[in-house]
TIZAFI-466911 format. One record per residue (C-alpha): residue in three letters; x, y, z; residue number from 1. Coordinates in steps of 0.02 Angstrom, whole numbers, always signed. Each point is the difference from the previous one (the first is absolute). Example, Ala and Ser with C-alpha at 12.3 -4.5 7.8 and 13.67 -1.06 7.14 Angstrom:
2
Ala | +615 | -225 | +390 | 1;
Ser | +69 | +172 | -33 | 2;
END
This chain:
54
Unk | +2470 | -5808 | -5344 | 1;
Unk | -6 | +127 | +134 | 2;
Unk | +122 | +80 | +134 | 3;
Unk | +16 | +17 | +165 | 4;
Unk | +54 | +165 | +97 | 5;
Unk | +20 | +19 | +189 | 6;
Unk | +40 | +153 | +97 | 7;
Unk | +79 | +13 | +166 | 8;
Unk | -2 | +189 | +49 | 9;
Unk | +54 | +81 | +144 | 10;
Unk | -73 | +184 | +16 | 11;
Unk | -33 | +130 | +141 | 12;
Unk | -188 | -28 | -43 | 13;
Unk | -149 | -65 | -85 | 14;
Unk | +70 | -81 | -157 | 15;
Unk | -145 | -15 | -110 | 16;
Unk | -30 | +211 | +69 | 17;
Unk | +163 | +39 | -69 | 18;
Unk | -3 | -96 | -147 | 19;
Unk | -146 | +69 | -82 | 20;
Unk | +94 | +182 | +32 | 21;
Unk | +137 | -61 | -100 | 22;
Unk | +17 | +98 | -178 | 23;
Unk | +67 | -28 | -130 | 24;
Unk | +189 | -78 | -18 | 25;
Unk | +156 | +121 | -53 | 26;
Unk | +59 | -101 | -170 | 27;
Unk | +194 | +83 | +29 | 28;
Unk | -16 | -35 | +197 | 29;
Unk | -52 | -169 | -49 | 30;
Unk | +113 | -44 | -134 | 31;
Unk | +152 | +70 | +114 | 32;
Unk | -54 | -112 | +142 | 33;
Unk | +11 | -156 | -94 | 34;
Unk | +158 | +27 | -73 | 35;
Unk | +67 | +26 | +176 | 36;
Unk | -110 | -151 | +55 | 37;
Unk | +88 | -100 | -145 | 38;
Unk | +147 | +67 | -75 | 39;
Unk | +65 | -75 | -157 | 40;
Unk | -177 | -68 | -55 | 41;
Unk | -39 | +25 | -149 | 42;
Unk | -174 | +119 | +8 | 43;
Unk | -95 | +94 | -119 | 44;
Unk | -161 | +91 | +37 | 45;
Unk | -150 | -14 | -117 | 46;
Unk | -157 | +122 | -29 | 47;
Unk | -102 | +15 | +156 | 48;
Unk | -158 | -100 | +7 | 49;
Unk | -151 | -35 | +108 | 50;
Unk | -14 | -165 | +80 | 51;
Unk | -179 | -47 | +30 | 52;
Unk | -114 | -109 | +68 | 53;
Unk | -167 | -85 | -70 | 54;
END
């Protein structure tokens, strides 16, 4: 089984430029965002982890 992700972004610039300047995400900015995003779901945050690819 696999997944599919699309992105539409909208950005005063090159995407893929930007992107790769990106570093690396706030946990507690992250974590607060969500629960605004969706309030009353239940969320719990696990240890961080690298996703990569083969």
């Amino acid at each position: 089984m696999g997944a599919k992700t699309g992105l539409l972004v909208y950005a005063d610039g090159d995407v893929p430029g930007l992107l790769r300047r990106v570093g690396t995400a706030d946990l507690d900015r992250t974590v607060t965002m969500m629960r605004r995003l969706y309030p009353g779901e239940g969320r719990h945050t696990v240890e961080r982890s690298e996703i990569l690819t083969a």
